[in-house]
VONURO-14194 format. One line per field, with one value per residue (C-alpha): residue number from 1; residue in one letter; x, z, y negated. Coordinates in steps of 0.2 Angstrom, whole numbers, plus 5000, padded with zeros to 4 digits. Layout:
// residues N
resi <- [NUM/...]
resn <- [a/...]
xx <- [X/...]
zz <- [Z/...]
yy <- [Y/...]
// end
This chain:
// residues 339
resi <- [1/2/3/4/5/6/7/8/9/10/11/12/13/14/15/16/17/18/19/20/21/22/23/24/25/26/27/28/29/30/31/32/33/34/35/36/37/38/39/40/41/42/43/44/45/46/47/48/49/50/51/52/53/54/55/56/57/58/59/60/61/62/63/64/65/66/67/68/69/70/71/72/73/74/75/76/77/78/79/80/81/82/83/84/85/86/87/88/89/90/91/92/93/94/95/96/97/98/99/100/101/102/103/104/105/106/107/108/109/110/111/112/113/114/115/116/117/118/119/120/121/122/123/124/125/126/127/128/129/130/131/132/133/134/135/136/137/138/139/140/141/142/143/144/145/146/147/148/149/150/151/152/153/154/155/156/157/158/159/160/161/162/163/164/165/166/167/168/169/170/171/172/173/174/175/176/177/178/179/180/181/182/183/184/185/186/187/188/189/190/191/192/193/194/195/196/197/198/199/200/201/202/203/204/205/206/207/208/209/210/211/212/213/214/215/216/217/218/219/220/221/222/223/224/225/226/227/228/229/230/231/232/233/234/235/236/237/238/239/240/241/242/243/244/245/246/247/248/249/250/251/252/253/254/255/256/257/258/259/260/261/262/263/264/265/266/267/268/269/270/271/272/273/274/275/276/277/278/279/280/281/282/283/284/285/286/287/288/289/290/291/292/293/294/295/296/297/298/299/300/301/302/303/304/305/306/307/308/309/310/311/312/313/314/315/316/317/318/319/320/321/322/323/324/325/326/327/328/329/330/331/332/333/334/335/336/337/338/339]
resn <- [x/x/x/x/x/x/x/x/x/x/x/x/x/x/x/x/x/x/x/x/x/x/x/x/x/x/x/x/x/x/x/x/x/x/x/x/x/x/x/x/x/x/x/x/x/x/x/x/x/x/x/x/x/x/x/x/x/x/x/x/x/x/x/x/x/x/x/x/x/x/x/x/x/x/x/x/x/x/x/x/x/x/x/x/x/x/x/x/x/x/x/x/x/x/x/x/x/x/x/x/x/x/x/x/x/x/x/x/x/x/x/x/x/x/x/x/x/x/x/x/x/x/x/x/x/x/x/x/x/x/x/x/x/x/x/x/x/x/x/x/x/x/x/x/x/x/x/x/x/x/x/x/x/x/x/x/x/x/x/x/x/x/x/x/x/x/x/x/x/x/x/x/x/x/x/x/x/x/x/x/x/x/x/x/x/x/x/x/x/x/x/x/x/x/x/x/x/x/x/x/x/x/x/x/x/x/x/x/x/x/x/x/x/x/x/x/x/x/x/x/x/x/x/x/x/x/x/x/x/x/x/x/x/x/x/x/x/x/x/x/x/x/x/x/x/x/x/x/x/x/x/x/x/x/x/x/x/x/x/x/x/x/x/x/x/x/x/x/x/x/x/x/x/x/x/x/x/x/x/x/x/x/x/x/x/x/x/x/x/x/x/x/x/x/x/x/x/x/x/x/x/x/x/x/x/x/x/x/x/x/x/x/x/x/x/x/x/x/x/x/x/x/x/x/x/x/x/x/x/x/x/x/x/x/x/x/x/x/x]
xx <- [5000/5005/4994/5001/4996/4986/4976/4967/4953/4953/4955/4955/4936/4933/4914/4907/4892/4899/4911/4894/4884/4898/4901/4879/4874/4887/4896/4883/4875/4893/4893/4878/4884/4891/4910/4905/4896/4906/4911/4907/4888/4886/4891/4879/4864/4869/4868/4852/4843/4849/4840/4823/4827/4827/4810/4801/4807/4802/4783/4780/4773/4759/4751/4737/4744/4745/4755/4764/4770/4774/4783/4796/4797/4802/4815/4822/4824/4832/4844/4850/4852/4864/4875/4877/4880/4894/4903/4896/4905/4924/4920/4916/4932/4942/4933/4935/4952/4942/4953/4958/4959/4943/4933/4939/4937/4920/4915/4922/4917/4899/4900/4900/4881/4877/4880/4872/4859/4854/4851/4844/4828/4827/4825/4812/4803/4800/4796/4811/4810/4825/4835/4835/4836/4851/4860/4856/4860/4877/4883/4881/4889/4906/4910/4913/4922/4934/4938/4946/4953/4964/4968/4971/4981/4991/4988/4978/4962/4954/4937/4929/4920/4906/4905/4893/4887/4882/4872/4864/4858/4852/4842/4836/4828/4821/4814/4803/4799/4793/4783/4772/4773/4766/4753/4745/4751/4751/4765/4756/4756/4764/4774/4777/4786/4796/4802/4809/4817/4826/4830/4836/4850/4855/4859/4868/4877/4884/4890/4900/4908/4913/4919/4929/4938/4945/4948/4959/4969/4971/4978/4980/4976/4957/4958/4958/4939/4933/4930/4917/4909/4907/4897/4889/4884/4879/4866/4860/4856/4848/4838/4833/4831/4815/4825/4828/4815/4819/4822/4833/4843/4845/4851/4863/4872/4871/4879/4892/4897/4898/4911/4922/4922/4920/4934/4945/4942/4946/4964/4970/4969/4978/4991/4987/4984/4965/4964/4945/4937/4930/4929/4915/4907/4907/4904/4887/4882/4887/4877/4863/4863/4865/4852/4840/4840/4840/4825/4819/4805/4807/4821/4815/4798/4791/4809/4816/4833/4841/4834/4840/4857/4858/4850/4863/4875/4871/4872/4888/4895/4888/4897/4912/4915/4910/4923/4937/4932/4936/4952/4959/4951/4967/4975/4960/4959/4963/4980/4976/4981/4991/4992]
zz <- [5000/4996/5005/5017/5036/5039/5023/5022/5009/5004/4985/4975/4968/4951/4951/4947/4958/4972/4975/4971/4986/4999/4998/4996/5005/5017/5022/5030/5038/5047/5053/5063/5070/5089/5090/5105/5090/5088/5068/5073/5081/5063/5054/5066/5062/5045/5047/5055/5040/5027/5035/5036/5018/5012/5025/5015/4999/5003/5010/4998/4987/5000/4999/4990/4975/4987/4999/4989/4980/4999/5003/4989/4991/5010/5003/4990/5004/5012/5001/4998/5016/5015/5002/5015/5028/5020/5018/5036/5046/5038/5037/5056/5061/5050/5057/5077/5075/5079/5064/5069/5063/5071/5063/5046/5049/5055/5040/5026/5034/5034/5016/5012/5018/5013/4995/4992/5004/4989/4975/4988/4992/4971/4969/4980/4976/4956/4962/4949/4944/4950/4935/4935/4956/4955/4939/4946/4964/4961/4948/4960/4976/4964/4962/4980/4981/4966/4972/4989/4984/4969/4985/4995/4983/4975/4990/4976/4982/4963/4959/4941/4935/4942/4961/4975/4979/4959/4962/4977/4971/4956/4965/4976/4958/4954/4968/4966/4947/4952/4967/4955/4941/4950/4956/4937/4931/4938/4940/4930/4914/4901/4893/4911/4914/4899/4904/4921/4912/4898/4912/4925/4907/4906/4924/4924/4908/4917/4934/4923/4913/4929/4937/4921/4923/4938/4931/4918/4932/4941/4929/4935/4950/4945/4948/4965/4964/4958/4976/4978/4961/4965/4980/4972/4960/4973/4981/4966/4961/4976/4972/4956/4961/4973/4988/4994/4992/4985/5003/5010/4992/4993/5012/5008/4996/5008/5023/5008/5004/5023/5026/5011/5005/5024/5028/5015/5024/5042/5033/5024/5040/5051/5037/5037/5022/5016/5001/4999/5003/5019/5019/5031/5021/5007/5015/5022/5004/4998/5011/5008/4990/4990/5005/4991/4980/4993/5002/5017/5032/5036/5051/5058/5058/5039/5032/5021/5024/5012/5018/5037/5031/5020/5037/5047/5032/5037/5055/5052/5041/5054/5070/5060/5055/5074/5080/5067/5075/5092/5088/5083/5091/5099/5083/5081/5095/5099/5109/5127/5129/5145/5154]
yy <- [5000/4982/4972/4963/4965/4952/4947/4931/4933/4915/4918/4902/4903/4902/4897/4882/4884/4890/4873/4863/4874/4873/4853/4848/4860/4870/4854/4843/4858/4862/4843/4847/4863/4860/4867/4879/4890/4905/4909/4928/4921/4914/4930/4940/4930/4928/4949/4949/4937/4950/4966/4953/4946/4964/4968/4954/4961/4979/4974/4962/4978/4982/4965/4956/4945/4931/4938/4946/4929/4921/4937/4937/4917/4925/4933/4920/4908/4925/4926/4908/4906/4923/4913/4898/4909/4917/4902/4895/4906/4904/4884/4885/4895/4885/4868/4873/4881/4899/4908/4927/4944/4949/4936/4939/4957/4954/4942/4953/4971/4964/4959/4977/4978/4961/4965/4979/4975/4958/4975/4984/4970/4969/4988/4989/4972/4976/4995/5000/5019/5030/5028/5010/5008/5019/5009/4991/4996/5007/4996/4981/4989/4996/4977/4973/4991/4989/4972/4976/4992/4979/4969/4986/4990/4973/4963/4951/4948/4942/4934/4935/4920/4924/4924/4933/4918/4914/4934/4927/4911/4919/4931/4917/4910/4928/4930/4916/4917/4935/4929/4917/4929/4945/4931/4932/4947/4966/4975/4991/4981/4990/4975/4969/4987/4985/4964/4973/4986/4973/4960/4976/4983/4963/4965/4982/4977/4961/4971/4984/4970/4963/4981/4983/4967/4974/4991/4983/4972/4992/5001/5017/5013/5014/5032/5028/5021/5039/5047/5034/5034/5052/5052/5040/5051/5064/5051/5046/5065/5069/5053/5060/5077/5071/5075/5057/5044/5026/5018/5031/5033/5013/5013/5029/5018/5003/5013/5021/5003/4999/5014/5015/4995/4991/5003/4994/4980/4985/4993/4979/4968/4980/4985/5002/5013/5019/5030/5024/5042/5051/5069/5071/5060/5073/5090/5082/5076/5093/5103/5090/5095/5113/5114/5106/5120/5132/5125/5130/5123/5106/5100/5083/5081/5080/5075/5091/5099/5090/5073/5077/5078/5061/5052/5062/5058/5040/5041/5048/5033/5020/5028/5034/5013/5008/5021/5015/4997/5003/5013/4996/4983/4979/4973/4964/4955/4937/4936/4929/4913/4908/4894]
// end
């Protein structure tokens, strides 16, 4: 690994609307901000508005044309408040002089759920059919991945021209186009089904573009992003395959970005190697998938064999990231401060 033991994820950013929201909109919020506010208090709540951004995105299918216009202007207003929080929290520690390894850990490891998280609201807000779900959602979350395993690997961390913040903003404007337009027109429509499906290729077309940028600044490293594509793949089979439905297919990606991409992050800042792949990780996606096909009487309450394992699956990835957290919190830590 050539990435230096303490990163510092400040990349010189190549979007134009990302300067544009960080001085109109970031900046006179962070004059208002009081200097006892803890950068890692922002990031937590910042964290806490993307699980109810998503909440508004996923409900917003069960509700009359009305409500379901208000809930998706919910989560638009969700999601632009996500891309001012991810700057917030850096501007704050760099503002009070709050810079440490812990909050940069805690900023960026979070970012591997915020990300997902943004496709993960979509999915489920245009009801998306499981080949589509699992293109715009997998596509989306190998972006974040691909990008810190180039800095894991190079010690570059590199932005394309266009920027989570530019994803965020534009799924702000989404959102609220879809809210009026599901007001007047009904999902079932046939030509409605095909303007999802055009506007859902456009998207996937765009996020492999970007992953192949960074393929190309890899070389042969790229080979290193193959363990996740694959259980990936194994997900989005089991997803296909009627074992998993949409919400928990969508989550498992989430949790799989959160401990390999998250991972990644934890690594770099401690200068330790991370080869992007976690075995237990893989023997339970494996038994999941072969219990599918062998069958058997239900495990937890109505959920299949094959479903108990991905949620264990999950659970795994969750405690196996808090555990890694622990291990080196020391590193992490502020250094006490004498007197």
């Amino acid at each position: 690994m050539n990435a230096p033991a303490s990163s510092d994820f400040l990349p010189e950013v190549s979007s134009k609307l990302e300067p544009l929201l960080i001085k109109h909109v970031c900046e006179p919020i962070l004059a208002r901000i009081p200097p006892g506010v803890r950068p890692n208090t922002i990031s937590l709540l910042n964290h806490l508005v993307c699980w109810l951004t998503a909440t508004c995105a996923y409900l917003s299918t069960r509700l009359s044309p009305l409500g379901r216009m208000f809930a998706l202007f919910g989560a638009g207003v969700g999601t632009f408040s996500l891309a001012v929080g991810d700057s917030l929290d850096g501007m704050q520690a760099r503002k009070t002089g709050q810079c440490s390894k812990l909050g940069e850990m805690m900023d960026h490891w979070l970012d591997a759920i915020h990300q997902p998280m943004v496709t993960f609201g979509v999915a489920l807000a245009l009801e998306l059919g499981p080949w589509e779900a699992a293109l715009l959602h997998i596509t989306s979350t190998m972006i974040y991945n691909v990008q810190l395993l180039l800095y894991h690997r190079t010690g570059r961390f590199v932005h394309t021209k266009t920027s989570g913040c530019d994803a965020q903003v534009g799924t702000t404007v989404g959102y609220m186009v879809f809210g009026v337009f599901f007001y007047f027109f009904d999902h079932d429509l046939v030509w409605v089904g095909y303007l999802i499906t055009a506007l859902v290729t456009l998207a996937v077309v765009k996020q492999l573009s970007l992953t192949l940028f960074y393929y190309k600044e890899l070389g042969r490293d790229t080979l290193h992003h193959l363990p996740f594509l694959l259980l990936c793949a194994v997900f989005t089979a089991l997803h296909i395959l009627g074992a998993l439905g949409p919400v928990t297919f969508l989550l498992g990606i989430v949790l799989l970005s959160f401990r390999i991409s998250g991972s990644y992050v934890l690594y770099s800042i401690v200068g330790r190697s991370y080869q992007g792949f976690d075995g237990g990780v893989a023997l339970l996606l494996a038994a999941a998938l072969a219990s599918h096909f062998i069958g058997g009487a239900p495990w937890l309450g109505p959920l299949s064999p094959a479903a108990s394992l991905t949620w264990l699956t999950m659970t795994y990835m969750v405690a196996r990231n808090l555990w890694d957290f622990t291990r080196h919190f020391r590193q992490l830590a502020p250094a006490p401060t004498t007197h």
